[in-house]
C-alpha positions in Angstrom: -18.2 14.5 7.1 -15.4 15.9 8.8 -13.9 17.5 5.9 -17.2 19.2 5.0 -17.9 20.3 8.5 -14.0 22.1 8.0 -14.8 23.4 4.7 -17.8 25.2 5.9 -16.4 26.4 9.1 -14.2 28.3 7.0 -17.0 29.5 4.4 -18.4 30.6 6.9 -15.9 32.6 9.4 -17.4 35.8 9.2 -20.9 34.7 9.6 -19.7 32.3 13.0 -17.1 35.1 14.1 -19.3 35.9 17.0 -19.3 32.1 18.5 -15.1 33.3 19.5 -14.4 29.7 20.8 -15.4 27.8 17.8 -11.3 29.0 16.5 -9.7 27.0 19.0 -12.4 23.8 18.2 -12.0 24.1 14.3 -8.3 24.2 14.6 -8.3 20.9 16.6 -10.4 19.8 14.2 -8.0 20.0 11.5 -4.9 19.4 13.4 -6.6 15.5 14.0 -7.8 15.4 10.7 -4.2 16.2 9.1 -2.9 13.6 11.4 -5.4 11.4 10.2 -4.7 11.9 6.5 -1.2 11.4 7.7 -1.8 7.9 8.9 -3.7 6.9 6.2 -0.8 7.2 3.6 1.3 5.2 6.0 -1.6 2.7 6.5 -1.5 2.2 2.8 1.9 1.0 2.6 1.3 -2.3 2.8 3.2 -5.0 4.6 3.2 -6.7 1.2 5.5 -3.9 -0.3 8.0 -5.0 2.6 7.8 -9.0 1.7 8.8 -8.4 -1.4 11.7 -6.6 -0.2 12.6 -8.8 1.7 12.1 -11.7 -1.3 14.2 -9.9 -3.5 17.0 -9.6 -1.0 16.5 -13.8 -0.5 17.2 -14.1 -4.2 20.4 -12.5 -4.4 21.8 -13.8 -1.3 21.1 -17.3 -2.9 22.5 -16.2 -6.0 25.6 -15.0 -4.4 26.1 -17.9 -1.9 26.1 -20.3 -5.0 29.0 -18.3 -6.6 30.7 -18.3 -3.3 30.4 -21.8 -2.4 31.6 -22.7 -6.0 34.4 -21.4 -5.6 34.9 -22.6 -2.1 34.6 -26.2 -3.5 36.3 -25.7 -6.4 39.2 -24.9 -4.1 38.4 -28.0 -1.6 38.1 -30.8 -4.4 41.8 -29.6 -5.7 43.4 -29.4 -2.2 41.1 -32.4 -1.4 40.1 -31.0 1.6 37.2 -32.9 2.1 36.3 -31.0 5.7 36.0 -27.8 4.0 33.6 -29.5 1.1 31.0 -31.0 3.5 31.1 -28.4 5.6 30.0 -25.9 2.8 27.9 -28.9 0.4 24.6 -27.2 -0.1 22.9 -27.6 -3.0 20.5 -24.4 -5.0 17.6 -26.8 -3.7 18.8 -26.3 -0.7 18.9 -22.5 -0.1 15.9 -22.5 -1.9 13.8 -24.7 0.2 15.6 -23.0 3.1 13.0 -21.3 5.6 14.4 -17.5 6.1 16.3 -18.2 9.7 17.8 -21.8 8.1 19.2 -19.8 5.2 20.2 -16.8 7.1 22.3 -19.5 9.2 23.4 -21.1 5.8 24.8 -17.6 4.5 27.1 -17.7 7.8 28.5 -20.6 7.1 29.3 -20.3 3.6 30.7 -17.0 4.8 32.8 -18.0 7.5 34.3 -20.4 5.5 35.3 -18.0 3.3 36.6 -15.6 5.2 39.0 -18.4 7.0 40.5 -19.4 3.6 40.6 -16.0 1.8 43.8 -15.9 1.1 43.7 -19.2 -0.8 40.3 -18.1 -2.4 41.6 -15.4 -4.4 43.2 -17.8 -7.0 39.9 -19.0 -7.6 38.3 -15.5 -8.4 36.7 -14.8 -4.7 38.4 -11.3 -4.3 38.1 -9.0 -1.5 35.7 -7.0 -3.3 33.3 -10.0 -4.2 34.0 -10.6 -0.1 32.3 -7.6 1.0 29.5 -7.5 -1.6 28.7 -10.7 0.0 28.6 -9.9 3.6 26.7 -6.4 2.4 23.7 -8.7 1.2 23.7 -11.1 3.7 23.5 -8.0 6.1 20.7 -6.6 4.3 18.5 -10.0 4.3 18.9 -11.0 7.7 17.8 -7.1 9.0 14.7 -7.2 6.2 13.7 -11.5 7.7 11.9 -9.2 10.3 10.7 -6.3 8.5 7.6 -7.8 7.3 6.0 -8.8 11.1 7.2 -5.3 11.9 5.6 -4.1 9.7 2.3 -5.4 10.9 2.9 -4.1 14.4 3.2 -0.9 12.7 0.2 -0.9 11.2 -1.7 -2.2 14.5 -0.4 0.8 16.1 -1.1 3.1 13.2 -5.1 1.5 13.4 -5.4 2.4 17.6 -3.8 6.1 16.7 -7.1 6.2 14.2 -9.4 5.0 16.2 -8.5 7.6 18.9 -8.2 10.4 16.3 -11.4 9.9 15.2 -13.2 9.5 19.2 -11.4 13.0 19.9 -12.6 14.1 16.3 -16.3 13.2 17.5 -15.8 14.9 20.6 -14.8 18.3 18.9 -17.8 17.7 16.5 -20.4 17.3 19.5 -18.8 20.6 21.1 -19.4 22.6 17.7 -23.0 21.1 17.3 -23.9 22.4 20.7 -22.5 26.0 19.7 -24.2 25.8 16.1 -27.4 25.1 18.0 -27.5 29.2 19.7 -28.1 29.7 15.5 -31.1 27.5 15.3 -33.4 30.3 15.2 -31.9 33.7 15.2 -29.8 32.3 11.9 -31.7 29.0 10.5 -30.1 29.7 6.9 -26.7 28.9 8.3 -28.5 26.1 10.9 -29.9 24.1 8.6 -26.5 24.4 6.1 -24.2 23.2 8.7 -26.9 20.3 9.2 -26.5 19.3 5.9 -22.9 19.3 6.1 -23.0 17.6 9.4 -24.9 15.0 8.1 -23.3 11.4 7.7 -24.0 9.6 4.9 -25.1 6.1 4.8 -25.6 3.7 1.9 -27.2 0.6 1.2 -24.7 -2.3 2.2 -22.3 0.0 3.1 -21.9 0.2 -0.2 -18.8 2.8 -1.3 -17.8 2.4 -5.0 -19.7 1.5 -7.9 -19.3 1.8 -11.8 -20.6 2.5 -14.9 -18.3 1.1 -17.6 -19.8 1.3 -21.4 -18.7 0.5 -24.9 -17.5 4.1 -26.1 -19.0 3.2 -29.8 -22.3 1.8 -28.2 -22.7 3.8 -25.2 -24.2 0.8 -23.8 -22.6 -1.0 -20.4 -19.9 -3.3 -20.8 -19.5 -6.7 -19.1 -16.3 -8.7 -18.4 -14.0 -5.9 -18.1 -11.4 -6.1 -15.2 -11.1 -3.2 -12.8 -7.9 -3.5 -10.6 -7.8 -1.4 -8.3 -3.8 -0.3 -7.2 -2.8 1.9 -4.0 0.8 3.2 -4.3 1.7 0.5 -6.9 0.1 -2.1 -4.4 -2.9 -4.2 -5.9 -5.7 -3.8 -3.5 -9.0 -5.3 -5.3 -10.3 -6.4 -8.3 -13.5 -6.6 -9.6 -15.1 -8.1 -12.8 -18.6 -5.3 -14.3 -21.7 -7.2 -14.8 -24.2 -7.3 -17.4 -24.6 -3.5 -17.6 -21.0 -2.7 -16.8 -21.4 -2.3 -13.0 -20.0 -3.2 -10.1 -20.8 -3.0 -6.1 -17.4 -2.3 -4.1 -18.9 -2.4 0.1 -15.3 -2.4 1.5 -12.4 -0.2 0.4 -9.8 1.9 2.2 -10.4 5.9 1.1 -7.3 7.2 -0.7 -6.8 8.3 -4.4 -6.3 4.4 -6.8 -5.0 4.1 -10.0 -7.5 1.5 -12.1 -7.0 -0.3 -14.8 -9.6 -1.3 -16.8 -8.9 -4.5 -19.0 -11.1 -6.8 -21.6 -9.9 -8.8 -24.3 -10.3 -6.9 -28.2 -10.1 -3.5 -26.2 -7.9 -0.8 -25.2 -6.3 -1.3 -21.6 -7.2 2.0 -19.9 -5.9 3.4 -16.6 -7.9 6.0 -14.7 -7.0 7.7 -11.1 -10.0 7.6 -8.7 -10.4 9.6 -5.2 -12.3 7.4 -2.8 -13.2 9.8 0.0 -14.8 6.3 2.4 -17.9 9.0 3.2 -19.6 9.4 0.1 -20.6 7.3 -2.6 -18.6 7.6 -5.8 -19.5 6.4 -9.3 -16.1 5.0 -11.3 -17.2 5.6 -14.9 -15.1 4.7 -18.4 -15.9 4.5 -22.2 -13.8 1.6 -23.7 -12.4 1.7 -27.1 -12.2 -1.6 -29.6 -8.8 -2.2 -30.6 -10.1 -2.4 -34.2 -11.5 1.5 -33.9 -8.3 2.4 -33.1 -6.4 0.4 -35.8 -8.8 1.7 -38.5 -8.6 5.1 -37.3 -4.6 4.9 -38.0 
């Protein structure tokens, strides 16, 4: 609705140039909703993006602690320095099983240990080099342990700045309706337009998204095919068409998704689809049987 009200403010400059103040409201009007568009992107990196991040860090600190701590009892079984080989005795079950603060505190000793016995370490193939790569990684894992729970408070701020964006956006919107209103008879052409532009739509359900997926060959709707729905490489839904190749979507974040439409015996497709969150969009596909194509060839 907002976007339409902006769009036709503009169409329409000449016509409204009289009404002087309505500038200054349509340019807060887009200033919030650029912000808002803004926030939205942001929103859409999800905290999931971030855990795995953080999971692949936890791999190759594990990986790297074991080659460490190889070498590290390698060195204490032939000096049998049986101090130094409890100290550092963990198994790959270990650091596996390892919550992210236990291994963190794990990767210190192991490290520490190291470091105390370099010298001695660098017959047994722990260089300087292999050192610092160490300490680089465990660096990195223990600053991403946290990332993810930031990341939510992130997007909890990120939500409040909408909320407010959109109350002042409502605001603007009441002052332009008042201003529109001086048109209501000596211009109704232009009344009733904005009106219709001003108008929020509603749907059944809240419904948002639905589809219309068909055999290409056929032209008739196609069940069982999978629709996933991705946002910035992030898998945010999927869905499953019906018996005529539809599906109902109530809930879904606007932004533009990549979807990939699967079903066994037919060509994987993968479409991009604008969700605007204030109109109802149709997601429509003609599948292709992977026997059309190979006789085609």
């Amino acid at each position: 609705m907002l976007r339409r009200i902006v769009t036709f403010l503009k169409k329409e400059a000449n016509a409204l140039s009289s009404l002087l103040v309505l500038a200054q409201l349509l340019t807060e009007l887009e200033t919030n909703l650029n912000e808002i568009d803004t926030l939205k992107e942001q929103q859409a990196t999800d905290i999931t993006g971030l855990s795995k991040q953080k999971e692949a860090l936890r791999k190759v600190s594990i990986q790297k602690a074991i080659e460490v701590s190889s070498a590290i009892r390698a060195y204490a079984k032939i000096t049998a320095n049986v101090i130094l080989a409890k100290e550092i005795y963990y198994t790959e079950s270990d650091l596996r099983k390892a919550s992210d603060n236990e291994l963190n505190t794990i990767l210190g000793v192991i490290y520490s240990a190291a470091l105390r016995n370099q010298t001695e370490l660098l017959n047994y193939g722990l260089t300087e080099e292999r050192m610092n790569d160490f300490k680089t990684n465990i660096d990195a894992y223990k600053a991403a342990i946290g990332t993810p729970k930031t990341g939510s408070i992130g997007r909890k701020q990120i939500t409040d700045r909408l909320a407010s964006l959109f109350s002042t956006e409502l605001d603007t919107v009441a002052k332009i309706d008042l201003l529109i209103e001086t048109l209501k008879f000596t211009n109704p052409t232009l009344y009733a337009e904005y009106q219709g532009n001003r108008k929020i739509n509603y749907f059944s359900s809240s419904l948002m998204v639905n589809s219309a997926i068909t055999d290409a060959e056929t032209r008739l709707g196609l069940p069982g095919v999978q629709m996933t729905f991705m946002l910035n490489g992030i898998t945010v839904l999927e869905k499953t068409t019906g018996d005529l190749g539809g599906t109902k979507i109530k809930s879904i974040d606007p932004g533009i998704y990549t979807v990939n439409l699967s079903k066994p015996t037919y060509v994987n497709q993968t479409i991009t689809v604008s969700i605007p969150g204030d109109d109802l969009i149709t997601v429509t596909a003609a599948m292709v049987k992977e026997t059309t194509v190979k006789e085609s060839r």
